[in-house]
C-alpha positions in Angstrom: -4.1 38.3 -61.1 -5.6 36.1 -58.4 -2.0 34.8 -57.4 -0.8 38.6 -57.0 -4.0 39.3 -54.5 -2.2 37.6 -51.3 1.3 39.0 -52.0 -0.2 42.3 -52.3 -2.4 42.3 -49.6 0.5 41.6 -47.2 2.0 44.1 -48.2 -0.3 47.1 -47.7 -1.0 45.2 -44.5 2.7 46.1 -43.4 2.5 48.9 -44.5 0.3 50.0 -41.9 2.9 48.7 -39.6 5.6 50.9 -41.3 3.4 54.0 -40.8 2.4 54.1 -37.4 5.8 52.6 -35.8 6.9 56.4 -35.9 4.1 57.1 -33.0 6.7 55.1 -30.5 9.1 58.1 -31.1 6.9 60.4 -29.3 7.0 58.8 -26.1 10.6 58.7 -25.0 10.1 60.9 -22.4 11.1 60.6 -19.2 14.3 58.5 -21.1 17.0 59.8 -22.6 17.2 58.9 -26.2 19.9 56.6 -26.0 18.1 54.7 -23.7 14.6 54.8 -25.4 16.5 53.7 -28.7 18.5 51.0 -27.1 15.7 49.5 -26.2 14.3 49.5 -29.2 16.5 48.3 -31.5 16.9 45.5 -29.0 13.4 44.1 -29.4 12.5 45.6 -32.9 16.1 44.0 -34.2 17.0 40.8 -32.1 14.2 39.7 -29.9 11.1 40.0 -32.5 13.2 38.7 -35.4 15.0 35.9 -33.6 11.7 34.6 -32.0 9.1 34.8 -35.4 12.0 33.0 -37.5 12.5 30.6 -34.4 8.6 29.9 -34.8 8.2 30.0 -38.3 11.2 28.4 -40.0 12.4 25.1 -39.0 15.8 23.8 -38.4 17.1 27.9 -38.0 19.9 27.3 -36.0 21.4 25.6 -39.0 20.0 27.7 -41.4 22.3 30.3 -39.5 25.4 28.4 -38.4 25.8 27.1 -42.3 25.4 30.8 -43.4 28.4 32.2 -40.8 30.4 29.1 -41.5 30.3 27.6 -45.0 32.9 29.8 -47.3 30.4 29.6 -50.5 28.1 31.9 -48.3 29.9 33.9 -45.8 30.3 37.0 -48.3 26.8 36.7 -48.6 26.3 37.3 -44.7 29.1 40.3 -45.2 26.8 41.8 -47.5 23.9 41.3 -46.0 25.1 42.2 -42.2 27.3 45.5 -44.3 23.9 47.1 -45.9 22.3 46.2 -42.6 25.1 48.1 -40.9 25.0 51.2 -43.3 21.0 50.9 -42.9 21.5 51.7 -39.0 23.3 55.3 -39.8 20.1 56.0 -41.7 17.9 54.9 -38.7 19.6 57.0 -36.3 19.6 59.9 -38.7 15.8 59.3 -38.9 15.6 59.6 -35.2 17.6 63.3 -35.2 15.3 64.6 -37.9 11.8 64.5 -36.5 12.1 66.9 -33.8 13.5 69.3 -36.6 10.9 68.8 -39.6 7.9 66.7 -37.5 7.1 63.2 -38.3 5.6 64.1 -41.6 8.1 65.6 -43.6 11.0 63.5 -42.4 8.3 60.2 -43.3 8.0 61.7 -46.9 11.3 62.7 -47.8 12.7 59.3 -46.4 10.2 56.9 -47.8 10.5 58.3 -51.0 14.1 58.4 -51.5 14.5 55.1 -49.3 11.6 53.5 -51.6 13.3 54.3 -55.4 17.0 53.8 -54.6 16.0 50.9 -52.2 14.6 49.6 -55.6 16.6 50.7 -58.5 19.8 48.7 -56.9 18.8 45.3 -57.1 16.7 46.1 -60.4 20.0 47.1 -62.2 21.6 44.1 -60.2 19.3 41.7 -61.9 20.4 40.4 -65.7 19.4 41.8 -68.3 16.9 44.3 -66.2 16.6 46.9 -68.9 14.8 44.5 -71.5 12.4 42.8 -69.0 8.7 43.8 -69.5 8.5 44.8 -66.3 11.2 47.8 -66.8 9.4 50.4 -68.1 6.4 50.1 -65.4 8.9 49.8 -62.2 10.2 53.0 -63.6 7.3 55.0 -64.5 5.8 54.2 -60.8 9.5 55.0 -59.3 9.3 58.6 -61.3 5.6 58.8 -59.8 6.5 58.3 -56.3 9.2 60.6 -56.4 6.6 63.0 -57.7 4.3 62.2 -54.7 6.9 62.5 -52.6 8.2 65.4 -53.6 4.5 67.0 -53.4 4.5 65.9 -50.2 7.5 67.4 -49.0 6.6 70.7 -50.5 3.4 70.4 -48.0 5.7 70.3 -45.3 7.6 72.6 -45.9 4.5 75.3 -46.3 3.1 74.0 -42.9 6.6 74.6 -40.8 6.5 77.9 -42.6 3.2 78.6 -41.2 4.0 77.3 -37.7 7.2 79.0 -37.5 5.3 82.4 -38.5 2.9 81.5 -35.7 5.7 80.7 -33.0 8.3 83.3 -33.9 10.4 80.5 -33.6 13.3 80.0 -36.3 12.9 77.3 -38.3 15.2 74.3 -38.9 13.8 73.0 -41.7 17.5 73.4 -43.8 18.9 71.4 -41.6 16.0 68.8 -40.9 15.3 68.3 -44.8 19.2 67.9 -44.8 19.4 65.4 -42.6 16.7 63.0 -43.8 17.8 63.4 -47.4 21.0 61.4 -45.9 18.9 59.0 -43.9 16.4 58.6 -46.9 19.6 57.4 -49.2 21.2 55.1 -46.3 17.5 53.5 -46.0 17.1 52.1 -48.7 20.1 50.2 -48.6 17.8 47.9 -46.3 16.0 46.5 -48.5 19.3 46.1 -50.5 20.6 43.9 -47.8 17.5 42.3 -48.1 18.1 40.7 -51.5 21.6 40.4 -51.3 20.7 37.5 -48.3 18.4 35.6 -51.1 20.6 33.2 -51.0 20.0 32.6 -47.2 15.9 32.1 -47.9 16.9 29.7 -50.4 18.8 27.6 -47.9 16.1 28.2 -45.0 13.4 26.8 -48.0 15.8 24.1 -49.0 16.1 22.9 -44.9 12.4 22.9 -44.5 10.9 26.5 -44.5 8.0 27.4 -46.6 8.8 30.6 -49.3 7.2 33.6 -47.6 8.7 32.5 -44.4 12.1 31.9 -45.3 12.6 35.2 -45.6 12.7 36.1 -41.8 16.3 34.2 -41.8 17.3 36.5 -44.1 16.2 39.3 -42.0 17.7 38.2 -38.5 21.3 38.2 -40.9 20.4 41.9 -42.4 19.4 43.1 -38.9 22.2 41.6 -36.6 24.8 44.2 -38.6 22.0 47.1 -38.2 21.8 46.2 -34.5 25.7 46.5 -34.1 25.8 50.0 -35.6 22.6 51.5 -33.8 23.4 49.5 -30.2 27.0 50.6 -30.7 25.5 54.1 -30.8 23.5 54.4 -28.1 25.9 52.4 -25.8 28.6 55.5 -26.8 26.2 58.1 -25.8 24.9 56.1 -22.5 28.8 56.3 -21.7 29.3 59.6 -23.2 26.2 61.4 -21.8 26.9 59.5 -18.0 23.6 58.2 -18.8 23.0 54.7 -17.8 20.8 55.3 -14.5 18.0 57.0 -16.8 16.8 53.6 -17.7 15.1 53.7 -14.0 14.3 57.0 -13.9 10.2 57.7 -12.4 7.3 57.6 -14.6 9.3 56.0 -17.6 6.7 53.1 -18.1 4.6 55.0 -20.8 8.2 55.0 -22.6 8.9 51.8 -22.6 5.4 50.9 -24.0 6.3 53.0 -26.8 9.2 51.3 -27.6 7.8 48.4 -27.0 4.6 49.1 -29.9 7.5 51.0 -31.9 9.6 47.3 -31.9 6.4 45.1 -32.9 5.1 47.6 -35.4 8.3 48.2 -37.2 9.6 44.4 -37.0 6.0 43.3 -38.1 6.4 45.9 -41.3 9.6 43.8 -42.5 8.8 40.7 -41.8 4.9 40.8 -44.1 7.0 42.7 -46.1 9.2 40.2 -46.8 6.5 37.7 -47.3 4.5 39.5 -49.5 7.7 39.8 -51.6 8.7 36.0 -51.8 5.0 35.5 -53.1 5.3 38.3 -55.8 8.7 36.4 -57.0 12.4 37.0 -58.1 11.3 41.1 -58.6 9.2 40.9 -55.2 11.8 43.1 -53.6 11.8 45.4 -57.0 8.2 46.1 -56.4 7.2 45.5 -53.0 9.7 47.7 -51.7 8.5 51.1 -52.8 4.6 49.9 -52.6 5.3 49.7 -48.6 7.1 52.3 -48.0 4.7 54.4 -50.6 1.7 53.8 -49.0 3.2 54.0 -45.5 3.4 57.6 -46.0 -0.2 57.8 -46.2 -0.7 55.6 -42.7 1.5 58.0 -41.1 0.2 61.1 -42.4 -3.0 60.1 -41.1 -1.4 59.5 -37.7 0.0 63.1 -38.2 -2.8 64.5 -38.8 -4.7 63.0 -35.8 -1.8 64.7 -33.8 -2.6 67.7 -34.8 0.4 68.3 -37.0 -1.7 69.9 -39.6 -4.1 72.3 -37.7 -4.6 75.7 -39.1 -2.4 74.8 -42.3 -5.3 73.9 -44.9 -3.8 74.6 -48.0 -0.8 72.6 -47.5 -2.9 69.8 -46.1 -4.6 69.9 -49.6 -1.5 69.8 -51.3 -0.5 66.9 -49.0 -4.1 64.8 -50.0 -2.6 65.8 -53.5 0.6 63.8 -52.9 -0.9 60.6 -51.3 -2.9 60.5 -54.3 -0.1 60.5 -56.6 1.6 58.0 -53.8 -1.5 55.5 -54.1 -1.0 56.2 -58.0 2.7 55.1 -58.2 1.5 51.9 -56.1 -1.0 50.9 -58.6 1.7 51.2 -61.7 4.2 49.2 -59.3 1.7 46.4 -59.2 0.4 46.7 -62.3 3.9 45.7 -63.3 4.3 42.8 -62.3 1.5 41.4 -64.7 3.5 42.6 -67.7 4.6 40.1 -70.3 
């Protein structure tokens, strides 16, 4: 149990990180959002990565030319750089939600979704997953974070009600839900990516690189291809939209601290993510990965509700304390599971 403490801690720690990088997003204006998001991804997805696995893994730039270059491992990259790429639809289809649904809802649905199929693909990957001890437990806490989430979306979708009613406005919340249902499913092939580019940890441990830090090479390979589709995005709409002079538009400092914050807090979820999961073991990314994104939900409702997303809708707030209970519930099964023999 001792062993599990670290592993575990890190990982509540990011997900701290994973709940408030959502507060970024509502401080793009003056920029347009191609511009706020190209930013971004540039720091959150190539600058952060590249500079923590320059600083924590040694001999890196080998680490990476072996993986492009050596045949044995270059379908590995293709995977891993393929779910990255597939990842980055989901992140821009996070970004189009939130003004439809609010940061809550879109959080909930997302991480929930994003958190069990992010998890059940490399558990049925694994040999022989179905008789491991483990099994049973990843499942039961996967059915009980659906259940949290689902509690949690139903929360939501009482307080737009009331807020619409309040407005007059129509509501989109169709549409919205719609939307992050997609984005929730492409999410969690993330974390997919993730393990696929084991095999890249392996070789940054074998060249010198302690476990929990070999992981950020795997990273920099999973988020290179989710840079090319989200950067390949924005740079269409900066062309599209005519757009490029509203990186220099007045009073756009506050925005690029945003993205700035956004970039650190959302690189610095994956990366103790990705620690605490090398720690935890071969089912680290089994586990871990729901656990974050899980109690993420709660960090960001908090921010929500600070925000004043909830005022005036008491009863769904207390059917949203409902849900992060059940959340915090499904995270104690999920690492209860790992002590299973």
């Amino acid at each position: 149990m001792e062993s599990m403490f670290l592993p575990f801690l890190l990982i509540i720690f990011a997900s701290v990180f994973q709940g408030s990088f959502g507060l970024g997003m509502k401080y793009m204006a003056p920029l347009k959002w191609e511009s706020w998001w190209l930013v971004h991804v540039t720091i959150a997805m190539i600058i952060i990565p590249l500079v923590w696995a320059f600083i924590a893994v040694p001999n890196l730039s080998e680490v990476l030319s072996t993986s492009f270059s050596d045949p044995t491992m270059q379908g590995v990259v293709f995977m891993a750089m393929l779910f990255g790429f597939l990842w980055g639809i989901g992140g821009i289809l996070f970004g189009v939600s939130v003004p439809y649904i609010g940061l809550s809802l879109t959080m909930g649905i997302v991480m929930g979704l994003a958190g069990s199929v992010g998890a059940l693909i490399p558990l049925l990957q694994m040999e022989n997953a179905t008789t491991t001890p483990q099994f049973p437990y990843v499942i039961l806490g996967l059915v009980i974070t659906l259940v949290g989430v689902a509690i949690t979306a139903k929360a939501g979708i009482d307080k737009d009600k009331i807020s619409a009613d309040a407005s007059g406005e129509q509501s989109n919340i169709v549409k919205g839900i719609s939307i992050a249902v997609a984005c929730g499913v492409l999410s969690a092939l993330l974390n997919v990516g993730f393990v696929q580019a084991t095999p890249i940890a392996k070789l940054a441990e074998e060249l010198g690189a302690i476990d929990r830090n070999a992981s950020l090479a795997a990273w920099v390979v999973v988020l290179f291809g989710a840079y090319i589709m989200n950067a390949g995005y924005a740079v269409f709409l900066l062309f599209k939209n005519k757009s490029w002079n509203s990186f220099s538009v007045a009073g756009s400092s506050k925005a690029y601290k945003g993205a700035i914050v956004a970039s650190i807090c959302w690189f610095g979820a994956l990366g103790v993510y990705g620690q605490g999961a090398a720690l935890i073991g071969p089912i680290g990314g089994v586990i871990g990965w729901p656990m974050l994104l899980g109690l993420s939900l709660i960090v960001s409702n908090f921010w929500a509700y600070r925000a004043g997303e909830w005022n005036n809708a008491k009863k769904p707030f207390n059917l949203l304390l409902i849900g992060l209970v059940v959340l915090v519930l499904a995270s104690v099964v999920l690492g209860y599971s790992n002590t299973a023999a």
